[in-house]
HTML snippet that shows the backbone in 3Dmol.js (N, CA, C, O; Angstrom):
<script src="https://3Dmol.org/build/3Dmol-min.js"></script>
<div id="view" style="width:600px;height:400px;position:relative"></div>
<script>
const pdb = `
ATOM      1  N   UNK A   1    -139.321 248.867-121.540  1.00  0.00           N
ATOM      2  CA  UNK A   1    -139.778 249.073-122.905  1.00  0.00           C
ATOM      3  C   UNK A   1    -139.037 250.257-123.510  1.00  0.00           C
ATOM      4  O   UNK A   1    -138.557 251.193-122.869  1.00  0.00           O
ATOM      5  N   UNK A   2    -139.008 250.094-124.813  1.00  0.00           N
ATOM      6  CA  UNK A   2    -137.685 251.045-125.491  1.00  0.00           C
ATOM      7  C   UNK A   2    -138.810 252.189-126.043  1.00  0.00           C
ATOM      8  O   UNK A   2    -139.903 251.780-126.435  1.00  0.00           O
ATOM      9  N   UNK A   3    -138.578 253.268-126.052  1.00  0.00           N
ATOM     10  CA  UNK A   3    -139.355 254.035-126.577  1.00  0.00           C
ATOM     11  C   UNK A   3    -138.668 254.951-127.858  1.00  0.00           C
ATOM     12  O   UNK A   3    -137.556 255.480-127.878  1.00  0.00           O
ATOM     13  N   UNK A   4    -139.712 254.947-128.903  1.00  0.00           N
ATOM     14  CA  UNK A   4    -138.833 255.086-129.912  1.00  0.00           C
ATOM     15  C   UNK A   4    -138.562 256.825-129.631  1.00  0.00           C
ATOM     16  O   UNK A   4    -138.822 257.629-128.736  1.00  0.00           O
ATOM     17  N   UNK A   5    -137.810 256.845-131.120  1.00  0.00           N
ATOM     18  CA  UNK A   5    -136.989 258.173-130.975  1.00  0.00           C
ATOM     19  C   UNK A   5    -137.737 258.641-132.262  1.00  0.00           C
ATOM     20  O   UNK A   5    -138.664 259.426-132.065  1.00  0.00           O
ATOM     21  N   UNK A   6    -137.515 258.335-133.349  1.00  0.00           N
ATOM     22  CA  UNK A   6    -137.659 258.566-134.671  1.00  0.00           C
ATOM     23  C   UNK A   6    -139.054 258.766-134.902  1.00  0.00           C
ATOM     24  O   UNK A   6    -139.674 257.927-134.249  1.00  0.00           O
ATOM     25  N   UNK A   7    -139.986 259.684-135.694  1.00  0.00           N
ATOM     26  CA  UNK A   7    -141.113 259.845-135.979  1.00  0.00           C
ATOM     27  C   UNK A   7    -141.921 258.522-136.828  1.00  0.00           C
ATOM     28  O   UNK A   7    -143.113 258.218-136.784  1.00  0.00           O
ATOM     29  N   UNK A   8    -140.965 257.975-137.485  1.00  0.00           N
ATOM     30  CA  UNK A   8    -141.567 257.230-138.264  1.00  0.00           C
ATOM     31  C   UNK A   8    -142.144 255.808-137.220  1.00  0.00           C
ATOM     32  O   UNK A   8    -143.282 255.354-137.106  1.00  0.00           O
ATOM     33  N   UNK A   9    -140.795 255.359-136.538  1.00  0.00           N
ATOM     34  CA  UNK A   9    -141.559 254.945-135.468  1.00  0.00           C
ATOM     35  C   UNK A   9    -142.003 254.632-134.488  1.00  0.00           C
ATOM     36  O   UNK A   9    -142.132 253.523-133.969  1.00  0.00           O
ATOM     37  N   UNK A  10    -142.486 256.443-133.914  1.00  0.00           N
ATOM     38  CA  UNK A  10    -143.363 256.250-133.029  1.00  0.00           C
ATOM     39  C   UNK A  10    -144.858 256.086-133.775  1.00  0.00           C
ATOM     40  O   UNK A  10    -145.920 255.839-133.203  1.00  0.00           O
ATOM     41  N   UNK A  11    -144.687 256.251-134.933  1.00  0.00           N
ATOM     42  CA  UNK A  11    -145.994 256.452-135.675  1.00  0.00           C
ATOM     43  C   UNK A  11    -146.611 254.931-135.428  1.00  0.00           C
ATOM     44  O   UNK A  11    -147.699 254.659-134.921  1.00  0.00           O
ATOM     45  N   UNK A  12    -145.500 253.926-135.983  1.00  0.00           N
ATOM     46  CA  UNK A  12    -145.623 252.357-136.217  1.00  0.00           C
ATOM     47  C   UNK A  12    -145.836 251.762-134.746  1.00  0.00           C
ATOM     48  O   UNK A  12    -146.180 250.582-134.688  1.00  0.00           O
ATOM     49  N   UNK A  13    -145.619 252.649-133.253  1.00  0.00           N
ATOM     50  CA  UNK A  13    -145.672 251.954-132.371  1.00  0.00           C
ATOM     51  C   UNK A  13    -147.550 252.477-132.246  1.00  0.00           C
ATOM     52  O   UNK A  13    -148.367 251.689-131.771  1.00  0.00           O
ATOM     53  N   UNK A  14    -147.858 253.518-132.620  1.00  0.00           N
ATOM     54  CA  UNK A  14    -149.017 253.678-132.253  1.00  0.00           C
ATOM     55  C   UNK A  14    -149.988 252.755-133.094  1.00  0.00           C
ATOM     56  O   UNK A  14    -150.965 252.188-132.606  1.00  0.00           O
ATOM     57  N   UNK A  15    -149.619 252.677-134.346  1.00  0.00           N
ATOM     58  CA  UNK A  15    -150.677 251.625-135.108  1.00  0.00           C
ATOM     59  C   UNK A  15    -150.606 250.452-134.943  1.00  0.00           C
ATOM     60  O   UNK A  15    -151.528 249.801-135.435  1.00  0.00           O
ATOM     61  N   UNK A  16    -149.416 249.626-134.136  1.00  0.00           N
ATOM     62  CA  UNK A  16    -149.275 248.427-133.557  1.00  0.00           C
ATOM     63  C   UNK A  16    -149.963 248.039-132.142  1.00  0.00           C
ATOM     64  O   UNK A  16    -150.329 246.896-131.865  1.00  0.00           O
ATOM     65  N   UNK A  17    -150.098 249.288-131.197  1.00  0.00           N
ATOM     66  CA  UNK A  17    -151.407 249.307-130.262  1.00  0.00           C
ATOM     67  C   UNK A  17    -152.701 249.051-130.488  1.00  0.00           C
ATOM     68  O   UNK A  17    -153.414 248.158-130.031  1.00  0.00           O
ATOM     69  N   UNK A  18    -152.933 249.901-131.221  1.00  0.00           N
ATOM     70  CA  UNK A  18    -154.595 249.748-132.018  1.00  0.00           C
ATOM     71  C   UNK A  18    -154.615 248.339-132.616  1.00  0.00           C
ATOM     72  O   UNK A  18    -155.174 247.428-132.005  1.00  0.00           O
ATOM     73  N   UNK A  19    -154.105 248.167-133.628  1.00  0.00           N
ATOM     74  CA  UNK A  19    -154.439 246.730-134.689  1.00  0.00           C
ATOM     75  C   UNK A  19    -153.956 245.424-133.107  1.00  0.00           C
ATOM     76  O   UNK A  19    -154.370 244.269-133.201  1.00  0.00           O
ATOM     77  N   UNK A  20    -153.147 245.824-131.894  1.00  0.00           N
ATOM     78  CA  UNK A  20    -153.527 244.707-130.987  1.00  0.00           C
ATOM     79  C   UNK A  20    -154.543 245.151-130.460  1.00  0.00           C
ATOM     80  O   UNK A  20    -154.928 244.074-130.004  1.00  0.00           O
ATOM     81  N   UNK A  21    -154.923 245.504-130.301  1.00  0.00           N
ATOM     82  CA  UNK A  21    -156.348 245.971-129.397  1.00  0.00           C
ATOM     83  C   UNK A  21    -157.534 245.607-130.401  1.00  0.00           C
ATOM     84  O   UNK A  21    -158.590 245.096-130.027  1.00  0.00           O
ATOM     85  N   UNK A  22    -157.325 245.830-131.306  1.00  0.00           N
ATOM     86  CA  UNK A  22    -158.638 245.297-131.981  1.00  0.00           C
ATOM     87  C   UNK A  22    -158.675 243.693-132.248  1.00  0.00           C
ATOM     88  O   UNK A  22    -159.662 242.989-132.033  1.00  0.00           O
ATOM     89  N   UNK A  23    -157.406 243.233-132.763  1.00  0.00           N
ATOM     90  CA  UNK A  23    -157.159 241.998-133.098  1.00  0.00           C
ATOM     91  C   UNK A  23    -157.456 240.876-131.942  1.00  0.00           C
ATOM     92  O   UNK A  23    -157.967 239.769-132.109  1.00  0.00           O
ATOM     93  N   UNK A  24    -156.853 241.649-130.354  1.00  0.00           N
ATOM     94  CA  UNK A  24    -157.580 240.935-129.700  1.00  0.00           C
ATOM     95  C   UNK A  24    -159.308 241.084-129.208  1.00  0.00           C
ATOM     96  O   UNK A  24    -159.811 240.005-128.894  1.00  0.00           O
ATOM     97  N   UNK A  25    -160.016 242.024-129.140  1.00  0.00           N
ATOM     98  CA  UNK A  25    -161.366 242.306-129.189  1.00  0.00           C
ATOM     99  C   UNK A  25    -162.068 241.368-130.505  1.00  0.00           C
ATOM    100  O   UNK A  25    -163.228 240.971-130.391  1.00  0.00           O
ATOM    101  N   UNK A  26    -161.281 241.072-131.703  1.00  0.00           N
ATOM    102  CA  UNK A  26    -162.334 240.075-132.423  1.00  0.00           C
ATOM    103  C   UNK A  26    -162.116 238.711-132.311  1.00  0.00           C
ATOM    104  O   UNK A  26    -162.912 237.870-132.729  1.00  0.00           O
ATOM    105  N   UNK A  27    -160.748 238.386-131.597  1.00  0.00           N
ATOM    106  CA  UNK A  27    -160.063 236.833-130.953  1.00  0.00           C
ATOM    107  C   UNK A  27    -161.056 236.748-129.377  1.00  0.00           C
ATOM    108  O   UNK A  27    -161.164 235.668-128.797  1.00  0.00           O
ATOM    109  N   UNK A  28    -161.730 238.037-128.825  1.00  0.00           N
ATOM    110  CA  UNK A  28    -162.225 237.640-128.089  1.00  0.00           C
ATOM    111  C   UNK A  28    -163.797 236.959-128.062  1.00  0.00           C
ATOM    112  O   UNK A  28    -164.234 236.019-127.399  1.00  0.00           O
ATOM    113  N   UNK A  29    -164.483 237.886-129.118  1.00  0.00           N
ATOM    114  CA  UNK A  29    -165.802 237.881-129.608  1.00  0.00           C
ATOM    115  C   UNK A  29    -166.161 236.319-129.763  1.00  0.00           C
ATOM    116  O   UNK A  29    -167.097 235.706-129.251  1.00  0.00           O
ATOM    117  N   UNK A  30    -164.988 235.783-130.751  1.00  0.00           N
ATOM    118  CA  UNK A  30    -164.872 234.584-131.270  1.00  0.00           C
ATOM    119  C   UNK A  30    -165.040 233.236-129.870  1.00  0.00           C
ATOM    120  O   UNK A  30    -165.831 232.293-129.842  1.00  0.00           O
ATOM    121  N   UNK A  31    -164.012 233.612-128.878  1.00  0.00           N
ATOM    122  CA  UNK A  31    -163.657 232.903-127.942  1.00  0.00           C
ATOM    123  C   UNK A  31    -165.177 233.081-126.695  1.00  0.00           C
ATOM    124  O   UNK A  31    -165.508 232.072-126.072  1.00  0.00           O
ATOM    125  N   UNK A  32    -165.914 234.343-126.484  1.00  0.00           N
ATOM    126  CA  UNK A  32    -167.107 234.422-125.548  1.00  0.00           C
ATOM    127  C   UNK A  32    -168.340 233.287-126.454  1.00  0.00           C
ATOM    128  O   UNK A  32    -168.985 232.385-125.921  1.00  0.00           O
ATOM    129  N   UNK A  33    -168.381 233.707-127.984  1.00  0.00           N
ATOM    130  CA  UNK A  33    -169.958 232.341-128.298  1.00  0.00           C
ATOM    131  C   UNK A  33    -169.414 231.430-128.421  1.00  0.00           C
ATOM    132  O   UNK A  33    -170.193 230.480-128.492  1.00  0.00           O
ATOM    133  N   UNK A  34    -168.090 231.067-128.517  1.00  0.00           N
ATOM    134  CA  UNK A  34    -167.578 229.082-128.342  1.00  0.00           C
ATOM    135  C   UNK A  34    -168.010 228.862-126.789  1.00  0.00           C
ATOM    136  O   UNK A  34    -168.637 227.905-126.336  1.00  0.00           O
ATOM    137  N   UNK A  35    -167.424 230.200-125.969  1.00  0.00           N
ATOM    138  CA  UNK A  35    -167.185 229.112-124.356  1.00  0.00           C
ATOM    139  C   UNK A  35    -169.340 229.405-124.231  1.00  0.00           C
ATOM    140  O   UNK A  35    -169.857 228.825-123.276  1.00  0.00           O
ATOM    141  N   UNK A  36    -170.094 230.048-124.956  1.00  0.00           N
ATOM    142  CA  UNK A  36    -171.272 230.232-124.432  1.00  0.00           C
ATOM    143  C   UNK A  36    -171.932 228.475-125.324  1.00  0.00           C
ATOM    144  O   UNK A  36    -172.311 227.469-124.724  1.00  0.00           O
ATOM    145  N   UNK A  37    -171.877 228.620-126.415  1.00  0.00           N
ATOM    146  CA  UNK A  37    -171.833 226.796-127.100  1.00  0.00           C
ATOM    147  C   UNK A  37    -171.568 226.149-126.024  1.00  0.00           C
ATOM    148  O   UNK A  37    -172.357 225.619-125.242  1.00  0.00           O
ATOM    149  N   UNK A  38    -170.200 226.209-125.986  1.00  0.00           N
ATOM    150  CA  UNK A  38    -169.451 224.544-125.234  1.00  0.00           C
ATOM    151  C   UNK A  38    -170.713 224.617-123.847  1.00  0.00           C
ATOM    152  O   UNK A  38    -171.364 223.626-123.517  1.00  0.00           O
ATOM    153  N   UNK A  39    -170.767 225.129-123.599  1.00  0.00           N
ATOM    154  CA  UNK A  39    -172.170 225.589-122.197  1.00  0.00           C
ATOM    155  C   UNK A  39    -173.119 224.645-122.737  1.00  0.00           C
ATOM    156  O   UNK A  39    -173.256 223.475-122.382  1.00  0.00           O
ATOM    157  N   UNK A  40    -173.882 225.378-123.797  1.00  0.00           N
ATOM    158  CA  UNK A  40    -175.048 224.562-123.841  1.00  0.00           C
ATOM    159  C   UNK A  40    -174.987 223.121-124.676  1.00  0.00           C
ATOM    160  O   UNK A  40    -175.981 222.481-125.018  1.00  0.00           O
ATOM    161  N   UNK A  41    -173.544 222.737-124.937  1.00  0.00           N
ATOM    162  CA  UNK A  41    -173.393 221.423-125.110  1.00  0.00           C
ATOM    163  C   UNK A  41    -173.551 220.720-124.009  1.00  0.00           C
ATOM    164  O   UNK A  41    -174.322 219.807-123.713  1.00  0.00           O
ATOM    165  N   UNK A  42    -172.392 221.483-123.227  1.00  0.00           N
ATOM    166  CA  UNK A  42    -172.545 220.422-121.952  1.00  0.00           C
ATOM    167  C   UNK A  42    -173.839 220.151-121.360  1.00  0.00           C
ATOM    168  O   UNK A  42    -173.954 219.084-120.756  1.00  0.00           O
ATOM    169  N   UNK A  43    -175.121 221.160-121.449  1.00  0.00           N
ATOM    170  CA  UNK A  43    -176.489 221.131-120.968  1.00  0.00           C
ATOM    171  C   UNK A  43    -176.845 220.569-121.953  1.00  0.00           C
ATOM    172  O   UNK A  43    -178.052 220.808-121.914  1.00  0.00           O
ATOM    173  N   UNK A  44    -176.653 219.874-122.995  1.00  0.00           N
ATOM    174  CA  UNK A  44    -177.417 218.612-123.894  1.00  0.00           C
ATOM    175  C   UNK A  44    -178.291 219.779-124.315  1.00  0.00           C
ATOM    176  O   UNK A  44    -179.448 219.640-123.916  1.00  0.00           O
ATOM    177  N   UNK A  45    -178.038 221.050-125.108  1.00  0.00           N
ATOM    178  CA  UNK A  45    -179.344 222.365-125.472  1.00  0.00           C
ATOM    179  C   UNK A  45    -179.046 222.295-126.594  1.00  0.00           C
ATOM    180  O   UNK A  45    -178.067 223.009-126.812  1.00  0.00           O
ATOM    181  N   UNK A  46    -179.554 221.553-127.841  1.00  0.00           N
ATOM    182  CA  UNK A  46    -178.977 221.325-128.781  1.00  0.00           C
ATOM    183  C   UNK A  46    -179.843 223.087-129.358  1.00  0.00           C
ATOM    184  O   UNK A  46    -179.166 224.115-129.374  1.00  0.00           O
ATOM    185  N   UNK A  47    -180.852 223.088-129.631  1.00  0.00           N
ATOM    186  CA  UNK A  47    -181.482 224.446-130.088  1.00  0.00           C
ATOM    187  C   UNK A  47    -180.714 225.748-129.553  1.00  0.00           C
ATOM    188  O   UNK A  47    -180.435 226.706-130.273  1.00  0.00           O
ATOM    189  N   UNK A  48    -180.438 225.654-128.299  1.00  0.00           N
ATOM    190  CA  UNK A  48    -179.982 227.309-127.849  1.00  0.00           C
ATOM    191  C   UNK A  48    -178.486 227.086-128.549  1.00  0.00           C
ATOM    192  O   UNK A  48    -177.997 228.112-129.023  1.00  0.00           O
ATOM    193  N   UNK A  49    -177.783 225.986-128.656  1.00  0.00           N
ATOM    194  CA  UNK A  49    -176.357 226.130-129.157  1.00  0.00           C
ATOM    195  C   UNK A  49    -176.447 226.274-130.610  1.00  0.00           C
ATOM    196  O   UNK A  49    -175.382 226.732-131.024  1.00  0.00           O
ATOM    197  N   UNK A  50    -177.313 226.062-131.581  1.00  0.00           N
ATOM    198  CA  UNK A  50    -177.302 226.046-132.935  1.00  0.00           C
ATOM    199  C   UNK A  50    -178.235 227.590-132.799  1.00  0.00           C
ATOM    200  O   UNK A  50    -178.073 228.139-133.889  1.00  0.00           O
ATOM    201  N   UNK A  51    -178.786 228.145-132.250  1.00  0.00           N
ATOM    202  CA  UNK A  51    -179.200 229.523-132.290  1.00  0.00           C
ATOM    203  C   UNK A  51    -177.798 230.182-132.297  1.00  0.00           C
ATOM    204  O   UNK A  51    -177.503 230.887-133.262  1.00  0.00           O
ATOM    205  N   UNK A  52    -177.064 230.033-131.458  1.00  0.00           N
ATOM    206  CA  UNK A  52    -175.620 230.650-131.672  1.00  0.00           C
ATOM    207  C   UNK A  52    -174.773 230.468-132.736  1.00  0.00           C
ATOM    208  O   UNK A  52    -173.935 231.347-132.934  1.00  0.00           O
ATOM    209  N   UNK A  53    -174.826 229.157-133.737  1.00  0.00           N
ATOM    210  CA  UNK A  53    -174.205 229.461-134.416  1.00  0.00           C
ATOM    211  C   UNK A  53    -173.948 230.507-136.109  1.00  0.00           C
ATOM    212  O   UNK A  53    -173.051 230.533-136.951  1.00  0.00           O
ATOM    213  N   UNK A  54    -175.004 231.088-135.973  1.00  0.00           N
ATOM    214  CA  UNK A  54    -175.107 232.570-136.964  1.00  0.00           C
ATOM    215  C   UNK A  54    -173.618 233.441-136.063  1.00  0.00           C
ATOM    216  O   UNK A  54    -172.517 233.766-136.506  1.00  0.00           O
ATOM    217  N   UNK A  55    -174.267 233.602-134.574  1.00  0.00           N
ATOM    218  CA  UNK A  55    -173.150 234.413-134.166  1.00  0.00           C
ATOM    219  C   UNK A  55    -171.353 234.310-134.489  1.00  0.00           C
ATOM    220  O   UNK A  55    -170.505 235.127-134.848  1.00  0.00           O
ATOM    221  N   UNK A  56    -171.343 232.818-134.133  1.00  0.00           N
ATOM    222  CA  UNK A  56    -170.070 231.875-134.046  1.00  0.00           C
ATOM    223  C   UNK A  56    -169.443 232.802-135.770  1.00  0.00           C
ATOM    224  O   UNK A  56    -168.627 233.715-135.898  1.00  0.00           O
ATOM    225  N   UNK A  57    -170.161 232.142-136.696  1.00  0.00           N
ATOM    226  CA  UNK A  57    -169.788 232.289-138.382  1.00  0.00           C
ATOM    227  C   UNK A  57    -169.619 234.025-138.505  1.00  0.00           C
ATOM    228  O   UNK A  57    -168.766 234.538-139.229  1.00  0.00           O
ATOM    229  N   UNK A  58    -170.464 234.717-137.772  1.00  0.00           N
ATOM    230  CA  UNK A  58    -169.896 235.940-137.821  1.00  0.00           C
ATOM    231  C   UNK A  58    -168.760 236.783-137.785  1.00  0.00           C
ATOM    232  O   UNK A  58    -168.159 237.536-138.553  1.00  0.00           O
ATOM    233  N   UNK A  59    -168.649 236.209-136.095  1.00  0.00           N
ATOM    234  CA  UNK A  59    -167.239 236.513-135.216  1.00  0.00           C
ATOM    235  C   UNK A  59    -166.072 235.968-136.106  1.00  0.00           C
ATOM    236  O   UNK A  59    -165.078 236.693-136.118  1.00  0.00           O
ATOM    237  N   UNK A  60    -166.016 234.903-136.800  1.00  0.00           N
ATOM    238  CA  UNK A  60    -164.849 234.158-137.638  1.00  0.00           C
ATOM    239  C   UNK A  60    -164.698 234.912-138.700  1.00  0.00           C
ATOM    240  O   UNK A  60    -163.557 235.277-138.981  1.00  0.00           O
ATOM    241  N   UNK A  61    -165.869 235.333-139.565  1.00  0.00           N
ATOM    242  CA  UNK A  61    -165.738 235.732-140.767  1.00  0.00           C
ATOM    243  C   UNK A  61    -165.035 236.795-140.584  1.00  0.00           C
ATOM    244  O   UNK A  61    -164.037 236.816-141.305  1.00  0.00           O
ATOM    245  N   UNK A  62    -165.173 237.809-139.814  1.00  0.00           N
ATOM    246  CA  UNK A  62    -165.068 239.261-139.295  1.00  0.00           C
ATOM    247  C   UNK A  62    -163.419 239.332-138.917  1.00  0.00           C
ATOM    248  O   UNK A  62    -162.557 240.135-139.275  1.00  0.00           O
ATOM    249  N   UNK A  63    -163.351 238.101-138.006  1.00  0.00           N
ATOM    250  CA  UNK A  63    -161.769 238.025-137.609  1.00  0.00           C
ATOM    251  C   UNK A  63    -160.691 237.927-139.091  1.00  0.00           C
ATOM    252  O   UNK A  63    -159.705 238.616-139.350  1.00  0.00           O
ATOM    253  N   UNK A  64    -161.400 236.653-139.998  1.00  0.00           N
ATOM    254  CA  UNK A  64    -160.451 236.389-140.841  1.00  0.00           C
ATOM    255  C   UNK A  64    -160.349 237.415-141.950  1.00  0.00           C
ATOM    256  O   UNK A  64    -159.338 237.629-142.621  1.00  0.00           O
ATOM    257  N   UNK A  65    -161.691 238.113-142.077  1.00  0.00           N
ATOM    258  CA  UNK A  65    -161.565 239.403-143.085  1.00  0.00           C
ATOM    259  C   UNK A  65    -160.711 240.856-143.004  1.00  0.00           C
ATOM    260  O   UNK A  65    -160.683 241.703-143.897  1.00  0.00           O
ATOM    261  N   UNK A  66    -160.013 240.924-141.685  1.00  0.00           N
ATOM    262  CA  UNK A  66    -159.290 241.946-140.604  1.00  0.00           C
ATOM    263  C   UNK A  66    -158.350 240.975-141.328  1.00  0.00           C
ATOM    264  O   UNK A  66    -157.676 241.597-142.150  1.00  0.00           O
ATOM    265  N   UNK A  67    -158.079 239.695-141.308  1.00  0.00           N
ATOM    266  CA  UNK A  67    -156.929 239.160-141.024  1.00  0.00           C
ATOM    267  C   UNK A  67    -156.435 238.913-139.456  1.00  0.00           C
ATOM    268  O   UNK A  67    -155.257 239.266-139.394  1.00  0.00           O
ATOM    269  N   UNK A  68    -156.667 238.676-138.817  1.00  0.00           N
ATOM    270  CA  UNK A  68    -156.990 238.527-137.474  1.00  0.00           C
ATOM    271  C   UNK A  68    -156.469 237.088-137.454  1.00  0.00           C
ATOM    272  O   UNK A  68    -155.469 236.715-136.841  1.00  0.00           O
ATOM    273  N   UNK A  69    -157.252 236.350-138.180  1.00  0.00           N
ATOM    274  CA  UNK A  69    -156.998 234.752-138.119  1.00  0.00           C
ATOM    275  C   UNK A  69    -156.925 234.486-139.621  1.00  0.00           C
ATOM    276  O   UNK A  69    -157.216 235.270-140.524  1.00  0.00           O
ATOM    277  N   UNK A  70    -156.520 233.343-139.706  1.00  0.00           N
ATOM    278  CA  UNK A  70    -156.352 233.012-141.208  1.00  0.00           C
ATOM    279  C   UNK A  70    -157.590 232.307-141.862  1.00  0.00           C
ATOM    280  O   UNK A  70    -158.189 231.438-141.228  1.00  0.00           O
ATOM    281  N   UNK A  71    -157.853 232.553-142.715  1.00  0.00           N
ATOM    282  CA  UNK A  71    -159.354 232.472-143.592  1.00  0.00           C
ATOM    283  C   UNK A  71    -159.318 231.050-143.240  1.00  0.00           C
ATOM    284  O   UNK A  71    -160.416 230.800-142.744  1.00  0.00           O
ATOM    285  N   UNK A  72    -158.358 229.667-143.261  1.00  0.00           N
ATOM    286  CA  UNK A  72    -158.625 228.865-143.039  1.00  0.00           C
ATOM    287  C   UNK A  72    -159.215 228.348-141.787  1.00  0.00           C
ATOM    288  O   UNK A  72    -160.269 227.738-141.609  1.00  0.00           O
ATOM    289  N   UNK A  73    -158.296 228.730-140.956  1.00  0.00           N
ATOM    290  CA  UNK A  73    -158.579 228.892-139.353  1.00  0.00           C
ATOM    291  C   UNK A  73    -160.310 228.847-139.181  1.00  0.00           C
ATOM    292  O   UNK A  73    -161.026 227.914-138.817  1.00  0.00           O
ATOM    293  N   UNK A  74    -160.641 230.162-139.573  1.00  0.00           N
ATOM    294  CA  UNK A  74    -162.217 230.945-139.777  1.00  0.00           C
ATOM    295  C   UNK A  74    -162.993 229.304-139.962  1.00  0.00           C
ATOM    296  O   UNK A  74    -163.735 228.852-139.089  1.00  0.00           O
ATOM    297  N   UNK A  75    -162.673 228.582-141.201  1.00  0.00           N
ATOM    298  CA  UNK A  75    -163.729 227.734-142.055  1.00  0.00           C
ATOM    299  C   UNK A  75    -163.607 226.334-140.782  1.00  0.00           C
ATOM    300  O   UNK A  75    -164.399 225.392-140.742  1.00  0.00           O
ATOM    301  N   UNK A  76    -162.358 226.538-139.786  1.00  0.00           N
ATOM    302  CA  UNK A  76    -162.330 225.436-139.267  1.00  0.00           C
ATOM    303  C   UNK A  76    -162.713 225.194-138.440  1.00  0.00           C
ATOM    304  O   UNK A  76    -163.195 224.107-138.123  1.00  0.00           O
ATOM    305  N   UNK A  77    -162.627 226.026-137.906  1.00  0.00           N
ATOM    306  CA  UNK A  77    -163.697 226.656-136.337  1.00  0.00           C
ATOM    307  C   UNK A  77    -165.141 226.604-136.571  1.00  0.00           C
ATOM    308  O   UNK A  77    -165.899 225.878-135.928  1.00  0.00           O
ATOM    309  N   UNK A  78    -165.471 227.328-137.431  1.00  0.00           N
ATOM    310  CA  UNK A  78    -167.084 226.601-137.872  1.00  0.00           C
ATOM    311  C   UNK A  78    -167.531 225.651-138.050  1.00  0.00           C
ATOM    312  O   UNK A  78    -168.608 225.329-137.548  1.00  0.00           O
ATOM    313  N   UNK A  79    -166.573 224.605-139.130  1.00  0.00           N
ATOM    314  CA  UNK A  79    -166.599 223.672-139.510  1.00  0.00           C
ATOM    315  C   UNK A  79    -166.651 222.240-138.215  1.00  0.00           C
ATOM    316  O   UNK A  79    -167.044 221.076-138.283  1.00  0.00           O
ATOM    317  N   UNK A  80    -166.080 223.021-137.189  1.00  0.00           N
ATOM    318  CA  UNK A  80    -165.612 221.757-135.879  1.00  0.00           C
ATOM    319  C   UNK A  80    -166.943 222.219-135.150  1.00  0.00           C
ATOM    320  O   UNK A  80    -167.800 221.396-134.829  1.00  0.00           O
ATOM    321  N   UNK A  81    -167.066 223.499-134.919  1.00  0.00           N
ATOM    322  CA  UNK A  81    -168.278 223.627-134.063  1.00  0.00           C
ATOM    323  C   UNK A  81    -169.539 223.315-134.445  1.00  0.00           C
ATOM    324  O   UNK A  81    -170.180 222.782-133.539  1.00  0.00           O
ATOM    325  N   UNK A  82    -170.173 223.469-135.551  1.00  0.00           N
ATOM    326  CA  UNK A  82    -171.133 222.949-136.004  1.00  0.00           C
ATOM    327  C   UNK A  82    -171.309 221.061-136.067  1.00  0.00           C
ATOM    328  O   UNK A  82    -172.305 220.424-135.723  1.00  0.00           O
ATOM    329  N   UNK A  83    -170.030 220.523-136.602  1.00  0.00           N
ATOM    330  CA  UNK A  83    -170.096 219.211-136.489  1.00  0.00           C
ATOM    331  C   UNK A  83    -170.278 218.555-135.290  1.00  0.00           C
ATOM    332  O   UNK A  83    -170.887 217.485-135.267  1.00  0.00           O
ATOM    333  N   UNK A  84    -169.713 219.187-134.032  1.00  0.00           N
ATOM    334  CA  UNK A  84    -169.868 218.777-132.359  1.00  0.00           C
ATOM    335  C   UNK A  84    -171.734 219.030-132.148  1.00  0.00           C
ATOM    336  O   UNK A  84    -172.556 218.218-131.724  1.00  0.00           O
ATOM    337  N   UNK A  85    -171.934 220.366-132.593  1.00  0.00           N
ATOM    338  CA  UNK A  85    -173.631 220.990-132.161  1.00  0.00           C
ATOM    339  C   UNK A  85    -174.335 219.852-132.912  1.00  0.00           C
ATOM    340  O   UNK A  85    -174.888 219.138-132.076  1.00  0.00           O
ATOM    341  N   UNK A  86    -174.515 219.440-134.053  1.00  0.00           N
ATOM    342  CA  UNK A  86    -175.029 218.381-135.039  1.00  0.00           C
ATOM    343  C   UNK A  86    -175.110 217.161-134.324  1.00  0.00           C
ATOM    344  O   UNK A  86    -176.153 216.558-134.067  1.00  0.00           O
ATOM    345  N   UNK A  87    -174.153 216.884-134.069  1.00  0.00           N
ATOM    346  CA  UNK A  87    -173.598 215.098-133.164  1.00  0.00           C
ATOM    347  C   UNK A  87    -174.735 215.047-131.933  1.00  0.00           C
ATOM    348  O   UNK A  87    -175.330 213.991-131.719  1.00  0.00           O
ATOM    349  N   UNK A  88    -175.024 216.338-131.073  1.00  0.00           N
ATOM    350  CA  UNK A  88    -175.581 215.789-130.133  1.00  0.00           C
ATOM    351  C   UNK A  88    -177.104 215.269-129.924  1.00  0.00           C
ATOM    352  O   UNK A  88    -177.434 214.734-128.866  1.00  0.00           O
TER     353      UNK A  88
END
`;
const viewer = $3Dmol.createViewer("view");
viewer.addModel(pdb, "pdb");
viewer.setStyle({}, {cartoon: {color: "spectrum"}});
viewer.zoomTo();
viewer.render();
</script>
């Protein structure tokens, strides 16, 4: 790894740590109540998986408002998970 020289950026390498570190902490948030859903799909729990989805719409909104994910992304992921929780 190249380490910079110039102030300006080492500045840009430090704010490129952080914004990954966070960016992945709200890609993760997102990814722990899907794999906790896909769970209680597979257990036919239609109530405990639609209790989660307040959480689900959170984690998305939060990601795509960072910019994290793209606002569309956000509406689609809800949009798919809720339609699967509904179906069963």
């Amino acid at each position: 790894m190249k380490i910079p020289n110039i102030r300006s950026a080492k500045k840009r390498l430090r704010q490129n740590k952080k914004r990954w570190e966070l960016n992945r902490v709200r890609k993760m948030a997102i990814k722990q109540v899907v794999k906790q859903i896909r769970s209680f799909i597979v257990s036919q729990d239609k109530e405990a998986a639609r209790a989660l989805l307040p959480q689900l719409n959170k984690a998305t909104d939060k990601a795509a408002k960072h910019n994290t994910i793209h606002k569309n992304k956000a509406s689609r992921i809800k949009s798919r998970w809720t339609k699967k929780i509904e179906s069963l």
